[in-house]
Backbone bond lengths (Angstrom), bond angles and torsions (degrees), N, CA, C in turn:
res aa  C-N    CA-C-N  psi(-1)  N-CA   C-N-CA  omega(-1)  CA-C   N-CA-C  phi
1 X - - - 1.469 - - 1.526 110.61 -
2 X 1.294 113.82 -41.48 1.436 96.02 -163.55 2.013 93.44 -110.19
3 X 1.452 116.16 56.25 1.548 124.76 150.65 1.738 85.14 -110.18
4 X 1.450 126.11 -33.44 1.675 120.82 -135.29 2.337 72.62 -74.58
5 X 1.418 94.02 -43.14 1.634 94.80 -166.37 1.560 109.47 -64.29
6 X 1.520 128.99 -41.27 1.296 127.23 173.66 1.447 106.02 -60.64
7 X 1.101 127.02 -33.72 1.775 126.79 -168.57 1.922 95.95 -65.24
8 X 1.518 100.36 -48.55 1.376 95.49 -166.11 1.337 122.85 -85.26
9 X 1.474 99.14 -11.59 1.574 112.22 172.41 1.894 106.20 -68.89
10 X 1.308 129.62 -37.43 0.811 147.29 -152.83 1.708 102.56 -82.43
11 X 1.743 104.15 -44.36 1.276 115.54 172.93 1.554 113.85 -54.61
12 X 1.154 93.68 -64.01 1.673 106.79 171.04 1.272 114.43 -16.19
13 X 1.225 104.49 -69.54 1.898 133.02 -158.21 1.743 90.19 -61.04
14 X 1.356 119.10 -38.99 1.401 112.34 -156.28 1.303 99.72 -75.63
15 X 1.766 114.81 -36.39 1.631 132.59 -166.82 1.517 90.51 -62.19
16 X 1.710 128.44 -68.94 0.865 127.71 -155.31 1.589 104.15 -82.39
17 X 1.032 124.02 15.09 1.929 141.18 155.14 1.477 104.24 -74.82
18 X 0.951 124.96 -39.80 1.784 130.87 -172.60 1.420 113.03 -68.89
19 X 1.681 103.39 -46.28 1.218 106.45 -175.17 1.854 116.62 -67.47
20 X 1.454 100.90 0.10 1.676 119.54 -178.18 1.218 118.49 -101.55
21 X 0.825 151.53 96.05 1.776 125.30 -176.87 1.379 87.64 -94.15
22 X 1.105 158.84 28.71 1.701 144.36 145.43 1.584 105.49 -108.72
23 X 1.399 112.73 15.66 1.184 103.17 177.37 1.488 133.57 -64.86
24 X 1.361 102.16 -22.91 1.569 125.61 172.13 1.242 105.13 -89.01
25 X 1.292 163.97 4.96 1.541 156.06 127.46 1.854 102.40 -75.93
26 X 1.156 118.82 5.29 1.571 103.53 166.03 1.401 114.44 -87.05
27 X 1.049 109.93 146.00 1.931 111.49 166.53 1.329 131.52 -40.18
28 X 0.868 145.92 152.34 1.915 129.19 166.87 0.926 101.76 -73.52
29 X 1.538 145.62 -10.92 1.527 128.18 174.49 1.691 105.09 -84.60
30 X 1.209 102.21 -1.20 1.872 111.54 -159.99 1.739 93.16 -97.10
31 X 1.110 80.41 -67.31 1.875 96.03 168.87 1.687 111.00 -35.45
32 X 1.160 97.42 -90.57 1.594 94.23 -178.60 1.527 131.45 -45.27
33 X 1.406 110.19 -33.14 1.282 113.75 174.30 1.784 100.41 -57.30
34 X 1.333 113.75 -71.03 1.565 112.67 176.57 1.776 121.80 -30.18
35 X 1.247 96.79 -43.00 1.799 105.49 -168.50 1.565 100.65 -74.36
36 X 1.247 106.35 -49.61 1.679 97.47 -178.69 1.524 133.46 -100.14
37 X 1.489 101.13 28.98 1.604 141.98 148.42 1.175 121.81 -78.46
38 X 1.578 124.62 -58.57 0.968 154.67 -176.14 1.913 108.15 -42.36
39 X 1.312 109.60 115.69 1.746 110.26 -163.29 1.753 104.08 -114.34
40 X 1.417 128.41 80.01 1.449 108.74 -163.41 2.041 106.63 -67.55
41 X 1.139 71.13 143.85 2.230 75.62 174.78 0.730 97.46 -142.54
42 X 1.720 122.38 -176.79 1.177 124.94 -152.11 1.826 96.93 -165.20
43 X 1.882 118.05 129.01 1.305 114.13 175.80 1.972 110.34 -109.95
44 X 1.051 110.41 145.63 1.408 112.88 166.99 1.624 99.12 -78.79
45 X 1.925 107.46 144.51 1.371 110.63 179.65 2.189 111.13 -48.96
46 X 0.977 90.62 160.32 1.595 106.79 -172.62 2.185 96.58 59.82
47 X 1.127 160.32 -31.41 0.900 135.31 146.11 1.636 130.76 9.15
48 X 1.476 139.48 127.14 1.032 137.09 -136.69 2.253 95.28 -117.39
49 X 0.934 117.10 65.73 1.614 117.28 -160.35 1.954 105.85 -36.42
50 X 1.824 76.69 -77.18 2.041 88.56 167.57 1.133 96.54 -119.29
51 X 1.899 97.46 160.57 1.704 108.82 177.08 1.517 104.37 -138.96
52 X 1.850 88.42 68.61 1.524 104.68 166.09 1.565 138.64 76.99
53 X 1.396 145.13 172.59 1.511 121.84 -136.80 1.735 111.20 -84.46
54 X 1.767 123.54 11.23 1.418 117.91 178.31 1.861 97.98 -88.83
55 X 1.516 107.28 -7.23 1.506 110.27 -156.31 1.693 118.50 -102.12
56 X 1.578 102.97 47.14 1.690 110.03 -158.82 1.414 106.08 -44.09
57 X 1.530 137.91 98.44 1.322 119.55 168.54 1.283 129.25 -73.62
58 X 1.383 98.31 -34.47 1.859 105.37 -174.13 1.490 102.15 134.48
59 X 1.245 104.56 165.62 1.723 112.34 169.62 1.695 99.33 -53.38
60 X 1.656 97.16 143.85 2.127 90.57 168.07 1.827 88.81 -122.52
61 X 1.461 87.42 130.99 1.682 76.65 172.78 2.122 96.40 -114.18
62 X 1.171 101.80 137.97 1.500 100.72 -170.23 1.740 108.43 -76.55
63 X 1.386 128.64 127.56 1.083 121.96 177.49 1.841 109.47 -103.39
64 X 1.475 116.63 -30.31 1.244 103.02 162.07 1.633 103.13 -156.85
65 X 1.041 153.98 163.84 1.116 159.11 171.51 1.714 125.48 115.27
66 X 1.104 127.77 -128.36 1.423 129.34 -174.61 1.560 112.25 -168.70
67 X 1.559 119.07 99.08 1.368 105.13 172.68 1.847 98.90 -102.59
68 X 1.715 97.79 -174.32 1.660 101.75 166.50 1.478 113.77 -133.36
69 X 0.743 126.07 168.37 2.132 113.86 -171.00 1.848 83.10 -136.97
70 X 1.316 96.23 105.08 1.838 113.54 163.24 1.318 128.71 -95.40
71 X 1.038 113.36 -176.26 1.824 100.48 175.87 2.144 80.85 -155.56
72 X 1.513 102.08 165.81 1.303 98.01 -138.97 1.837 86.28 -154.25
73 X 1.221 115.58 107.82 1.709 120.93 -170.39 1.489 99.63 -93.95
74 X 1.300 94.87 157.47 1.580 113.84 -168.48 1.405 103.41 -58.24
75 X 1.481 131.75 -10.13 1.399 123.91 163.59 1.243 132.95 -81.30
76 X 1.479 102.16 -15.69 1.904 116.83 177.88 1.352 84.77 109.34
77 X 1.095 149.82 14.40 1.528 119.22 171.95 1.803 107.75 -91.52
78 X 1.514 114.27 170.22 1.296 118.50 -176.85 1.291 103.91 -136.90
79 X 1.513 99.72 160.79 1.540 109.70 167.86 1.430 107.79 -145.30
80 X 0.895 105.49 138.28 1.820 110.10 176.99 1.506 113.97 -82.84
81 X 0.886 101.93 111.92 2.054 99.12 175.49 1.844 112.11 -84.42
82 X 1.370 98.65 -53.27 1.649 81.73 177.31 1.498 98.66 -139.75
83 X 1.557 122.44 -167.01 1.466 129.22 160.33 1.572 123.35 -117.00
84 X 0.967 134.77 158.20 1.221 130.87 174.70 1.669 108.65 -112.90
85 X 1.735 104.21 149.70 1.649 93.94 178.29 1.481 100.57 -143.19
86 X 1.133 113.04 -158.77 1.635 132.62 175.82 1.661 102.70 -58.56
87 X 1.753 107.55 106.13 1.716 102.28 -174.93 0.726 117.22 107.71
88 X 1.413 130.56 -20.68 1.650 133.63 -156.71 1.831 92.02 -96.03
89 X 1.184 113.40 -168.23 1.504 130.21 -166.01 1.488 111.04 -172.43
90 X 1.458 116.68 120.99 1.485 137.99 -166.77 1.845 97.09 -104.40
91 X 1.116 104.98 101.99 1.361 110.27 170.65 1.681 121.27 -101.36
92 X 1.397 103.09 -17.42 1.618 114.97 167.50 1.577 121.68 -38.82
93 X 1.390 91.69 -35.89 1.436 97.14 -142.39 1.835 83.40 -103.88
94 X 1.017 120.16 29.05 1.293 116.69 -168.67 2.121 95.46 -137.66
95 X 1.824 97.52 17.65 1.473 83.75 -141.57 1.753 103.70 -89.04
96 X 0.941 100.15 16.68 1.719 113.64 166.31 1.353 119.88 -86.71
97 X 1.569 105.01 22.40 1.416 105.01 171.46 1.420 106.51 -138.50
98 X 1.583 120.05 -8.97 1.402 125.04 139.58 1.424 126.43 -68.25
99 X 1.236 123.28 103.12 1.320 142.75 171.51 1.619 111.30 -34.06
100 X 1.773 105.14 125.19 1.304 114.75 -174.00 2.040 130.76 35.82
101 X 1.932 85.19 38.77 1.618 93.69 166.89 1.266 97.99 -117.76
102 X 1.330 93.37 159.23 1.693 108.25 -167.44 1.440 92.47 -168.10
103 X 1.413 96.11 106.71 1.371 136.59 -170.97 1.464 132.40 -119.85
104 X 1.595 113.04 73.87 2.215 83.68 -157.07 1.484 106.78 -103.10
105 X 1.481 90.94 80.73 1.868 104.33 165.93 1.387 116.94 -72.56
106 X 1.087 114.67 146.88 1.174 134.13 139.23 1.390 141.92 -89.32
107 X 1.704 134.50 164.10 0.953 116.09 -155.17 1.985 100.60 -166.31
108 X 1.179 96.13 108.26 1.746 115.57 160.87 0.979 148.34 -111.89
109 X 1.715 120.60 128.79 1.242 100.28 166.23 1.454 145.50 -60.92
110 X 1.081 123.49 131.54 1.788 119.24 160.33 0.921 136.34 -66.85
111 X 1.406 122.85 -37.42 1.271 127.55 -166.50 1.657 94.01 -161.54
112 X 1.304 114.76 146.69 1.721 124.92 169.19 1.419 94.41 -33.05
113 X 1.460 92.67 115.79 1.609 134.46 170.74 1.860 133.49 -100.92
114 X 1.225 98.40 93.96 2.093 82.26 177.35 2.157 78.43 -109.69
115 X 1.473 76.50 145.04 1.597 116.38 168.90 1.351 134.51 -129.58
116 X 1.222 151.32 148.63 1.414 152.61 179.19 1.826 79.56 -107.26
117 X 1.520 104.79 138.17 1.184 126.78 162.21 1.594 117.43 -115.55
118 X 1.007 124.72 82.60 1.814 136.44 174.66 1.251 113.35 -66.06
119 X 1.604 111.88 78.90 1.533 98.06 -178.23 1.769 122.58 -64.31
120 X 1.403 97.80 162.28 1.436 122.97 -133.73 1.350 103.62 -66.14
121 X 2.010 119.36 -39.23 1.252 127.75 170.73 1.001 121.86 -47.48
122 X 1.667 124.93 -44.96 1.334 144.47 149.61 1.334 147.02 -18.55
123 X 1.750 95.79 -45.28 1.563 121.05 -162.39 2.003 83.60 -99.75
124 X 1.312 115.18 -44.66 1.395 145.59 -156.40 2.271 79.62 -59.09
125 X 1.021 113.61 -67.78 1.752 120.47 -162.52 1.158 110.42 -78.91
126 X 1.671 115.93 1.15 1.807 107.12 176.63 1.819 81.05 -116.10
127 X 0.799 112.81 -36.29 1.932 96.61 175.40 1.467 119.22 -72.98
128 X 1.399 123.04 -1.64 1.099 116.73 172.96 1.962 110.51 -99.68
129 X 1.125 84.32 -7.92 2.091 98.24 -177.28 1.333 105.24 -102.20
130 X 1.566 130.53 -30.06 1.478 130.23 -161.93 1.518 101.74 -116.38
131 X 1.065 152.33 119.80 1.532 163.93 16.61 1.688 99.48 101.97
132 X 1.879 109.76 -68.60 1.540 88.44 -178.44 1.821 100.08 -102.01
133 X 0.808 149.27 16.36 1.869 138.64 136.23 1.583 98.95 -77.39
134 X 1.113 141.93 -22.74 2.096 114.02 173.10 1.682 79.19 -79.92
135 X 1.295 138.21 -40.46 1.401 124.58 -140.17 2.249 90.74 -70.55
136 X 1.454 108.57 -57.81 1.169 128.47 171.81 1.572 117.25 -12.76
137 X 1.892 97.66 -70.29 1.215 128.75 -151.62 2.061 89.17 -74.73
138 X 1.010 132.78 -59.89 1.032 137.52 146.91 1.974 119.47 -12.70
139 X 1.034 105.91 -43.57 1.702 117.83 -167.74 1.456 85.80 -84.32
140 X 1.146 132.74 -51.27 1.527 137.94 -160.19 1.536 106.60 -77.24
141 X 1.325 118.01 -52.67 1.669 113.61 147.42 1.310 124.63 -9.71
142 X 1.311 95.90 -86.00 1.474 120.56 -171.01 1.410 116.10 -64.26
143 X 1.493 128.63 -18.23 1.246 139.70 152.02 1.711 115.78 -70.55
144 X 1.186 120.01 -46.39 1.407 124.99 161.44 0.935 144.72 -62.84
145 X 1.993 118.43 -24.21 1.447 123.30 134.92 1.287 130.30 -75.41
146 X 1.146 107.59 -6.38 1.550 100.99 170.33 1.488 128.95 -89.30
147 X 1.541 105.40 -17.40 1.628 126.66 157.26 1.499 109.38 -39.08
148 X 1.897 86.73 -65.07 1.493 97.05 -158.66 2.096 106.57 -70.20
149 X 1.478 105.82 -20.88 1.314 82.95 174.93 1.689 117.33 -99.09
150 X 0.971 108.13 16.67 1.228 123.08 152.18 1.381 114.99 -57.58
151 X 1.172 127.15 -65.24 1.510 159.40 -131.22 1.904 90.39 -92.67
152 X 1.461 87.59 -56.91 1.843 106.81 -177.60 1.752 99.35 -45.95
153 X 1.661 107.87 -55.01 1.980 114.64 -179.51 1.080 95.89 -59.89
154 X 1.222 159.97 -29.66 1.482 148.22 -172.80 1.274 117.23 -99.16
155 X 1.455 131.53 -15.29 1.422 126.20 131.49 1.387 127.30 -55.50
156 X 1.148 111.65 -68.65 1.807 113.27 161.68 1.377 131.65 -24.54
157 X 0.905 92.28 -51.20 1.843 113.17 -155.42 1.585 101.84 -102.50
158 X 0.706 111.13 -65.97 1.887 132.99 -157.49 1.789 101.68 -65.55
159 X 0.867 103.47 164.53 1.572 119.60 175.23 1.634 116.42 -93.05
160 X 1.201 140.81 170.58 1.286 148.45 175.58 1.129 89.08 -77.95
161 X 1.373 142.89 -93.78 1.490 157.68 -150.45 1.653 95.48 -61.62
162 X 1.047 130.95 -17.37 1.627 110.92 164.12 1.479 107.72 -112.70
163 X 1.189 117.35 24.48 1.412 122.93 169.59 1.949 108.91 -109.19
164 X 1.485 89.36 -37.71 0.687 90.49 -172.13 2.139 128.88 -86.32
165 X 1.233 93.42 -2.55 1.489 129.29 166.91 0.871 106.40 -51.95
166 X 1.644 111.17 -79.30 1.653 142.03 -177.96 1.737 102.54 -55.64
167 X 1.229 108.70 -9.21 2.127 91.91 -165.51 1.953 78.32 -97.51
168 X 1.365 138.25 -31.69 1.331 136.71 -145.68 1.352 96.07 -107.07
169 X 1.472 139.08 -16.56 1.371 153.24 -162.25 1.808 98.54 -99.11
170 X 1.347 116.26 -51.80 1.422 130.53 147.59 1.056 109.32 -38.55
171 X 1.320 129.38 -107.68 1.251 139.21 -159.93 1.309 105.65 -31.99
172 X 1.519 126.29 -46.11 1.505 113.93 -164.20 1.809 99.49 -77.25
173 X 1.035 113.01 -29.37 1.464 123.52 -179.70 1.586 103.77 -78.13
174 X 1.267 125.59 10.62 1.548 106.63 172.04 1.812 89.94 -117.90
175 X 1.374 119.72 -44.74 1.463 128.75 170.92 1.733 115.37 -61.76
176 X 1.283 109.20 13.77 1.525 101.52 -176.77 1.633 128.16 25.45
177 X 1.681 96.73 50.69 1.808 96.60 -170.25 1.790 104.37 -154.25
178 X 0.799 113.46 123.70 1.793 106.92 168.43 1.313 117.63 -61.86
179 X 1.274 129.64 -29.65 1.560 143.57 157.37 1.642 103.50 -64.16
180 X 1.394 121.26 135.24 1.611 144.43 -161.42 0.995 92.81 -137.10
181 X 1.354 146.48 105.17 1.663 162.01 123.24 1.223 108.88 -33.66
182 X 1.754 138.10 63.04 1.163 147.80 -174.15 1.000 139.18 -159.17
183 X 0.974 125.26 134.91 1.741 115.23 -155.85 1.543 102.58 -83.41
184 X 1.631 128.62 169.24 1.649 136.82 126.84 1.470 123.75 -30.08
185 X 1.441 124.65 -20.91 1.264 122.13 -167.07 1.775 100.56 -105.86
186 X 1.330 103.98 -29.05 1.650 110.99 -175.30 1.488 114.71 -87.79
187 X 1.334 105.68 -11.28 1.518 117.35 -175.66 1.656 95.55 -89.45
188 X 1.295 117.36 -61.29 1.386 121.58 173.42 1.832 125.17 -25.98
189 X 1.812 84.02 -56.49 1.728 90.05 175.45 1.598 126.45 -72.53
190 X 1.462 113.44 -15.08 1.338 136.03 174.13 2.136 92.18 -76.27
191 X 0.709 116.16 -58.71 1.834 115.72 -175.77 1.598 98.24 -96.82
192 X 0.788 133.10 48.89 1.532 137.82 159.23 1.611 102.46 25.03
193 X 1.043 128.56 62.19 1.413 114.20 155.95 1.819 101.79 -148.42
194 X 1.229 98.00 -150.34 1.961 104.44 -167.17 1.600 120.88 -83.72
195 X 0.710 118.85 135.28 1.920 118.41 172.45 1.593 109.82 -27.92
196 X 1.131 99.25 -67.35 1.600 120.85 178.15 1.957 108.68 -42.26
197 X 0.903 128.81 -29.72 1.061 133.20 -152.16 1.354 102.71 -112.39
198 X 1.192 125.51 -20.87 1.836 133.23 179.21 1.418 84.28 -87.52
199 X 1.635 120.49 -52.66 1.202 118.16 -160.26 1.819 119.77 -62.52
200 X 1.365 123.94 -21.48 1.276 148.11 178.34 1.912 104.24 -93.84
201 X 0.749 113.54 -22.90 1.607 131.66 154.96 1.496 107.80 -41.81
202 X 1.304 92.46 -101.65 1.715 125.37 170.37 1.225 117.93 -0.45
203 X 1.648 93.10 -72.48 1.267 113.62 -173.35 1.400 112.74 -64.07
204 X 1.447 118.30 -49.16 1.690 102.95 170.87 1.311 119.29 -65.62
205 X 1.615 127.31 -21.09 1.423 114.40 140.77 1.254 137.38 -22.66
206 X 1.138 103.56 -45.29 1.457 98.90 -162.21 1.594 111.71 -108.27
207 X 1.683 116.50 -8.08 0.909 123.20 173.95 1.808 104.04 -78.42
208 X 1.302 127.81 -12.19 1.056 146.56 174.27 1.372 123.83 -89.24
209 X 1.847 103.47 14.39 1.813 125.39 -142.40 2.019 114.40 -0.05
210 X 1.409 112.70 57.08 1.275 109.76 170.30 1.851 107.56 -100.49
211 X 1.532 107.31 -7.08 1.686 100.39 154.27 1.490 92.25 -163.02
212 X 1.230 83.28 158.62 2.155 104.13 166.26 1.177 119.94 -123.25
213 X 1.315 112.34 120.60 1.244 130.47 -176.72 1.328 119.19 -90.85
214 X 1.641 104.89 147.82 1.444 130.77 176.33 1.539 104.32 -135.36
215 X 1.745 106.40 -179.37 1.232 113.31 171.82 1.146 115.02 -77.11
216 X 1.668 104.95 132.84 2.131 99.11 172.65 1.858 100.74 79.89
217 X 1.495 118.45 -19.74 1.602 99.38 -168.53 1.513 93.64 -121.64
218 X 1.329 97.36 -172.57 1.981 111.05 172.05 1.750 96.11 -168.23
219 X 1.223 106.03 107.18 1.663 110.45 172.65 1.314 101.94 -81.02
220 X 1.073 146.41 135.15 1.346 148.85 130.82 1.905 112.71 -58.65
221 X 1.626 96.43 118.67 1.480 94.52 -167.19 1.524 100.63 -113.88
222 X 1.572 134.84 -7.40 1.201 122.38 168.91 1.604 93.87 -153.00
223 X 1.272 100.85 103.37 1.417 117.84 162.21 1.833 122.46 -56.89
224 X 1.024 125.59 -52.13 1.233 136.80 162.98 1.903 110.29 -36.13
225 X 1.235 102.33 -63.46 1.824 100.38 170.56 1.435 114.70 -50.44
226 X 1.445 112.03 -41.10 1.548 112.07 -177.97 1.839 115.77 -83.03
227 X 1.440 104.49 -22.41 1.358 88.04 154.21 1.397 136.04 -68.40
228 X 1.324 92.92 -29.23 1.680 88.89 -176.02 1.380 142.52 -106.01
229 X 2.210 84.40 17.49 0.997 118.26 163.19 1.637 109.34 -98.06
230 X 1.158 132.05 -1.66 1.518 116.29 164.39 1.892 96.08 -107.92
231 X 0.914 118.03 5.05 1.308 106.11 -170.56 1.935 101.38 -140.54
232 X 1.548 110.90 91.93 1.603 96.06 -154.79 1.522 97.37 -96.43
233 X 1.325 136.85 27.08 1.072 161.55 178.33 1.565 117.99 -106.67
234 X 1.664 109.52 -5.22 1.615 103.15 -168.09 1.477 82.03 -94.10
235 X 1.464 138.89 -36.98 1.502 118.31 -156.57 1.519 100.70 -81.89
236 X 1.280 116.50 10.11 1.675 114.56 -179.99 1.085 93.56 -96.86
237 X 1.003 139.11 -64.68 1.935 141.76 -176.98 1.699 100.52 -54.88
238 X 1.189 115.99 -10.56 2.250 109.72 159.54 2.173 82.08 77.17
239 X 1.242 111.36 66.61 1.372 145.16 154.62 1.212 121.64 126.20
């Protein structure tokens, strides 16, 4: 019994090694401290992971599933800034151990979720000793605000109907399917604006046959129109 537990402990360590790529320039005292910290859990889709910056969970490093990290206005509306997947690493939610950030994300699952949870004190005393995890943790930052101000120019700037192109052109391209299992109300909270307003969308979509709608679904029926409806610059470049 306890080789069947070292074998799988060992597995673990390697899984939650992936989610690192500096994991091999850490120390073995760096290493191990992390691995046998390390708490895997697991959320059912819509499941609530963290609920924002009083709720320090710890580093989440994703081992298989799909979360989303939202942010959530004093009216109840949402917007999704990025997603998390298999490999990825949630440092937000750890962000009470980055000095003078103040961050009040939120954080859901999408789809059946296992996670390593590295609490934050933890993650907080091997980044203050190791050189390439502060160097890392830093890179992942700076990749994660730049999403989100990405995300910020396409609220600003951008249109609904070419936002909203690009959110259904995605989605079918992360679900490998022209059929979208998703409601008007879930699409809305993913692009931060009203039910009503995806829903008046849609419909001139489809009166435009670039999708056909059902209950609960959204086929995308000509991809090509919707590219070059989030991108009104591709039919000038001759595709």
């Amino acid at each position: 019994m306890s080789g069947m537990g070292d074998k799988n402990t060992a597995l673990e360590r390697l899984e939650l090694a992936q989610c690192l790529p500096v994991w091999e320039r850490l120390s073995i005292q760096d290493r191990q401290q992390l691995a046998s910290a390390a708490v895997l859990r697991s959320a059912k889709p819509g499941e609530l992971v963290h609920s924002g910056e009083a709720d320090c969970l710890g580093l989440l490093a994703i081992r298989q599933g799909q979360l989303r990290a939202f942010i959530l206005s004093e009216q109840g509306r949402e917007v999704t800034l990025y997603r998390l997947f298999s490999g990825d690493i949630c440092l937000f939610s750890a962000a009470c151990v980055i000095k003078n950030l103040q961050f009040d994300l939120m954080i859901q699952a999408e789809k059946d979720t296992l996670f390593w949870v590295i609490p934050a004190p933890v993650y907080q005393q091997v980044t203050q000793r190791s050189a390439p995890l502060a160097n890392y943790t830093s890179e992942v930052m700076v990749t994660r605000f730049s999403e989100v101000m990405w995300l910020m120019e396409q609220i600003l700037w951008g249109s609904m109907d070419q936002r909203l192109a690009a959110f259904l052109l995605g989605e079918s391209a992360l679900e490998g399917s022209p059929i979208l299992h998703i409601t008007h109300e879930r699409i809305a909270n993913h692009l931060g604006t009203a039910r009503e307003v995806i829903t008046r969308m849609l419909r001139y979509f489809q009166s435009e046959g670039m999708v056909r709608l059902a209950r609960g679904t959204v086929e995308l029926r000509d991809r090509e129109k919707l590219a070059r409806l989030c991108d009104p610059d591709r039919s000038d470049r001759g595709g």
